[in-house]
C-alpha positions in Angstrom: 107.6 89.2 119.7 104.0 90.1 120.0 101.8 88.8 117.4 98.3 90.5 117.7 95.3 88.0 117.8 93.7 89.2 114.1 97.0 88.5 112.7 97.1 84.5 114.0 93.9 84.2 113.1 94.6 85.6 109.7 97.5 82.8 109.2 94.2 80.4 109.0 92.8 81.5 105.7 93.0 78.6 103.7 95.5 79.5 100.5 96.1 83.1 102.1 99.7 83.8 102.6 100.0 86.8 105.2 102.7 89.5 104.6 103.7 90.2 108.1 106.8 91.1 110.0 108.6 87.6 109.4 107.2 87.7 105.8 109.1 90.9 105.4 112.6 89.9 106.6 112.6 86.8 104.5 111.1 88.6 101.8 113.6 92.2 101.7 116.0 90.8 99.6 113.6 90.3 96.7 111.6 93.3 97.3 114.3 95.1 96.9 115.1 93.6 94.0 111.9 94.4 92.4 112.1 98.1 93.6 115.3 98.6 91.4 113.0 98.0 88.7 112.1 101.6 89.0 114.3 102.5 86.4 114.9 101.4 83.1 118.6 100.6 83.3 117.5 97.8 86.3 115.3 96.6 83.7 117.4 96.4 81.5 119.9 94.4 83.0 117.7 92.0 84.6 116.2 91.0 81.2 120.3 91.0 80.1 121.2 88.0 82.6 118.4 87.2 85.0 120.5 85.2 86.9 123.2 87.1 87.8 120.9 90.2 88.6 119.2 87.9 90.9 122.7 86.6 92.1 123.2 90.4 92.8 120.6 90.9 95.4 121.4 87.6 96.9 118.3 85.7 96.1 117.5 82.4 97.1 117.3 79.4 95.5 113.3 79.2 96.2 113.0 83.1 95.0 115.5 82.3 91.9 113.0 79.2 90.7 109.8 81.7 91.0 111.5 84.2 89.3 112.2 81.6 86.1 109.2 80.5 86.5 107.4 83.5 86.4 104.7 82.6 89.6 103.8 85.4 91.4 101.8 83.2 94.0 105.3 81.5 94.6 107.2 84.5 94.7 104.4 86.3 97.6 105.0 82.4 99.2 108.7 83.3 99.5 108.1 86.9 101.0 107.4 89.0 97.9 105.2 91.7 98.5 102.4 92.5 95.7 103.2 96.1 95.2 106.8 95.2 94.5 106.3 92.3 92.7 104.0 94.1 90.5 107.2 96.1 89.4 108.7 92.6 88.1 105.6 91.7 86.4 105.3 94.8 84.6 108.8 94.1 83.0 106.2 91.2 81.2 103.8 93.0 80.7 101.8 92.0 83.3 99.0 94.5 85.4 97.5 93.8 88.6 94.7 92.1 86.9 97.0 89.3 85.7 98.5 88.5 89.4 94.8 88.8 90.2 93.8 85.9 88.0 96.9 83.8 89.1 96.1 84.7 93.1 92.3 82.8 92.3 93.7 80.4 89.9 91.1 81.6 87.3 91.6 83.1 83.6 92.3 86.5 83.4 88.7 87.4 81.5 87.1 84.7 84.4 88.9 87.3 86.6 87.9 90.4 85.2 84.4 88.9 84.8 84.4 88.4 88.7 85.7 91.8 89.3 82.7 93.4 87.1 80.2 91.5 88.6 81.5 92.3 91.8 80.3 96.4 91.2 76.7 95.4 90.2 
């Protein structure tokens, strides 16, 4: 498999988890997961029994325990992508703003704060 140079190096950014080809693979099963949460039915029945909606799309055990546990930084470790998982936040509630906050480990208004300052 070729691996380009940028994307080793990229695999060294401390508390970076890179969503590459093997990322992916490991990943599809909860991505697609979260893209059935397109419609409201899917959302529906998710919220119904979690668990067996999970069981459904053949999650693993590591997936399942982010899932209850509501981590999106666990859930990206386990091969989520961001713009799907943002799909299962938004069943919470959730916008991108929130994942950003848990991604830096900071409050959501520290976040936002950051983001602001960031445009002066």
């Amino acid at each position: 498999m070729f691996v380009s140079q940028h994307t080793q190096d990229n695999h060294e950014i401390p508390g970076t988890t890179i969503f590459d080809g093997e990322m992916a693979m490991r990943g599809y099963q909860l991505n697609k997961m979260c893209y059935s949460f397109n419609e409201a039915e899917n959302r529906d029945a998710f919220l119904a029994d979690e668990d067996a909606y999970c069981e459904r799309f053949g999650l693993d055990e590591e997936q399942r325990d982010a899932i209850r546990n509501r981590n999106v930084l666990s859930l990206i470790k386990a091969g989520g992508n961001v713009y799907y998982l943002a799909k299962f936040a938004g069943i919470f509630g959730l916008n991108v703003q929130d994942i950003g906050a848990q991604q830096t480990g900071m409050t959501v208004d520290e976040f936002k704060t950051k983001l602001e300052s960031a445009g002066d």
